[in-house]
N, C-alpha and C positions, 0 to 999 in steps of 0.2 A: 615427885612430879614425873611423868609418864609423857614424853614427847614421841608421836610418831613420825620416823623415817620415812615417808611412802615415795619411792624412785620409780614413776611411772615408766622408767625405761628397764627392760627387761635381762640386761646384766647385769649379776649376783656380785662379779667381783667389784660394778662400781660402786655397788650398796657398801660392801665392803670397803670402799675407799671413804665412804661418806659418812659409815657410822665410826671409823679409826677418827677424821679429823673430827666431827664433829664432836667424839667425846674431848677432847682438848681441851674444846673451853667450856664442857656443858662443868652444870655448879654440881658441890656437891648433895647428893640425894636426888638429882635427876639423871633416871634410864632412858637411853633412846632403843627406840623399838624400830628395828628392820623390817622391810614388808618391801617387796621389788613386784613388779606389774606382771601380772601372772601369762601375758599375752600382748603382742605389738610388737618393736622394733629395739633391737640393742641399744640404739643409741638417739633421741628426736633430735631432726636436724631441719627438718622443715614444717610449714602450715600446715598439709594435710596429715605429717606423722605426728603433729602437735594435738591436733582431730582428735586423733586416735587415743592418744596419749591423755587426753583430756577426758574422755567418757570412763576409759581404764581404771583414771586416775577417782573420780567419783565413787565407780562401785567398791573400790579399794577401801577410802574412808570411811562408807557405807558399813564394810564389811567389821570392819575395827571399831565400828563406835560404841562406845560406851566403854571403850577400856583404857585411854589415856587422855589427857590433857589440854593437849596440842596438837596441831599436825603440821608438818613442813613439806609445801609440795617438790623433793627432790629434784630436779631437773631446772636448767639454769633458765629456758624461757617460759615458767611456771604455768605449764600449761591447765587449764580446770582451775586458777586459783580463783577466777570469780564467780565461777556458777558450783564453786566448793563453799564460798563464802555469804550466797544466798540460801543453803539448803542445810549448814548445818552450824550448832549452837555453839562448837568450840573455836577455839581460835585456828585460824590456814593463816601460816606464813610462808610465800612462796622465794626461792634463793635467790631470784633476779632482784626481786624487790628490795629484799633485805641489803645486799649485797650493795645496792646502790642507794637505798636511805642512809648505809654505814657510813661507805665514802664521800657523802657529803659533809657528815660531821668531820671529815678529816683533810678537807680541800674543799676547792670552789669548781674544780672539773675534775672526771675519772675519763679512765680508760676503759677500754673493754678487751682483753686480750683471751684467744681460745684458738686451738686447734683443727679447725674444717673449716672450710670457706664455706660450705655449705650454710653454715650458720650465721653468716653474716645479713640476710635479708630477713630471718624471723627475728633474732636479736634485735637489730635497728626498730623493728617493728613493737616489739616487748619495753625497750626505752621508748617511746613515743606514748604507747598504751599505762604506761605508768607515769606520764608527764614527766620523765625524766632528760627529753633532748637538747635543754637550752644548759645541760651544766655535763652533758656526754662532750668529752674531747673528741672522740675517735674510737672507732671500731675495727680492730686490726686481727686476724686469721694467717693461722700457716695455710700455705695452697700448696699441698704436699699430700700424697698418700700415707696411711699409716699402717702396720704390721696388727695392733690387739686396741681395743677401746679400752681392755681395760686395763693396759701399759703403756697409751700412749702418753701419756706426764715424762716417764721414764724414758722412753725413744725418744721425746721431742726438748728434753727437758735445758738445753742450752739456747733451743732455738727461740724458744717460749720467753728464756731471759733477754734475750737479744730482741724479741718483736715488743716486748716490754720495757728495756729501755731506750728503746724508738718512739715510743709513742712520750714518752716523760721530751726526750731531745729536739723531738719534729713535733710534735704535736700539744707539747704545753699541759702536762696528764698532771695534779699535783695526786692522782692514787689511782692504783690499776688495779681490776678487777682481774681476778683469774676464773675467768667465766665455763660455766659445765661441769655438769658434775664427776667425771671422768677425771678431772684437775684437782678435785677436793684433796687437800694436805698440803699441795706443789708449793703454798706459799709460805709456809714452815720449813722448806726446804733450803727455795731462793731468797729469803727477805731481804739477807746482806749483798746479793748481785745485783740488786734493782734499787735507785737513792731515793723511792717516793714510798708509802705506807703502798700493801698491798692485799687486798680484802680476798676471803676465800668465804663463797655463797655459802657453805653450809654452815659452818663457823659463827656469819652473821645470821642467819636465820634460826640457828639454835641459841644465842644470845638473845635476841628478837623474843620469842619463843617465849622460852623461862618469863623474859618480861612480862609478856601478854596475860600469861597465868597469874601473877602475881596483883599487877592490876587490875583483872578480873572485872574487863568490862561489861556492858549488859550486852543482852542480844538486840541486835537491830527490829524495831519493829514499824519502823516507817522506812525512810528513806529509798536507795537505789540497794539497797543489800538486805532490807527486809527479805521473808522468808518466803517465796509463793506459797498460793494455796492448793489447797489439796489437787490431785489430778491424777484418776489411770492411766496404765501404760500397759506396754507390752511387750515380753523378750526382754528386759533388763534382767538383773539380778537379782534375785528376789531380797537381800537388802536396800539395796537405793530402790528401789520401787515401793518399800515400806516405805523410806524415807519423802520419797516423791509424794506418796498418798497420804502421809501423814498419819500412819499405822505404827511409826516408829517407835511409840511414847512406851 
């Protein structure tokens, strides 16, 4: 089984961080396949780098298809995972979703804990858009500057425990979520400093993942996730415009 990795943000070393946890719990006979955004912003932290992140993240898939399995939209407010999941026949498991479908098998409320405050108004916005707000505790951010994206786990890594068991103390969290993919491993790290279960997004979305394949459901042909029909375009990539057109077959 062939799952891709695609981290539409455009740091190597966090793909890096994402394809170490991720192999942890992948099973055996499943490769995860790396591919980071060839263009955009180090790290999406709001709506409009989400934009961006999002069309990135399409031609991406576009560009890979026909070579593995799965795909998992890298990045924690999984940006393109629904206009990924109209346009193309495999399974998109995006890491915010996964991450919080987990932690409700493991409680009746999660947290949401991550490093920028930046990220606190698209997150809030990504649990809403997944109907997930009525079992979110809390959404809690360092508001702090950081030295590298793709060390900040490392610099921040006591703090991270400590705004994590705030949110269990103050806020009634029975599982924290260690939200971004910049985080990916952190909770392999801290599990024993934190008393509540704590979900790491890629972790559950390559779990997720594997499943999907397995199951091997059909493709949507009605619904809101059927597949449009055909359409020109212009300036795309000449993959996702195959795919747009319906040239792809």
């Amino acid at each position: 089984m062939k799952i891709l990795v695609a981290n539409p943000n455009t740091s190597t070393g966090v793909t890096d961080r994402l394809l170490a946890s991720g192999n942890l719990v992948a099973g055996p006979g499943t490769e995860l396949m790396p591919m980071t955004a060839p263009r955009g912003v180090p790290y999406i932290a709001t709506r409009a780098e989400a934009a961006i992140g999002s069309a990135v993240l399409l031609e991406m898939l576009a560009e890979k298809r026909g070579t593995f399995d799965a795909a998992i939209v890298a990045a924690f407010g999984d940006p393109g995972l629904g206009g990924a999941r109209e346009l193309f026949d495999f399974p998109v498991v995006g890491m915010a979703e996964a991450a919080m479908l987990v932690a409700c098998t493991l409680g009746r409320s999660f947290s949401i804990v991550s490093f920028a405050k930046a990220l606190e108004p698209w997150f809030a916005e990504i649990v809403a858009w997944h109907g997930m707000s009525g079992r979110c505790a809390s959404i809690r951010m360092l508001d702090e500057p950081f030295v590298s994206i793709n060390d900040v786990q490392d610099e921040k890594e006591q703090k991270l425990v400590d705004l994590a068991n705030r949110t269990v103390s103050q806020d009634g969290a029975d599982v924290v979520i260690l939200a971004g993919a910049p985080l990916a491993g952190l909770g392999n790290r801290i599990g024993d400093r934190v008393p509540v279960p704590l979900v790491d997004g890629i972790q559950a979305a390559v779990a997720m993942a594997e499943g999907l394949v397995r199951l091997n459901p059909r493709k949507a042909i009605a619904g809101t996730y059927r597949r449009p029909g055909p359409k020109d375009s212009t300036g795309l990539s000449p993959a996702l415009a195959a795919v747009i057109a319906h040239k792809d077959a």
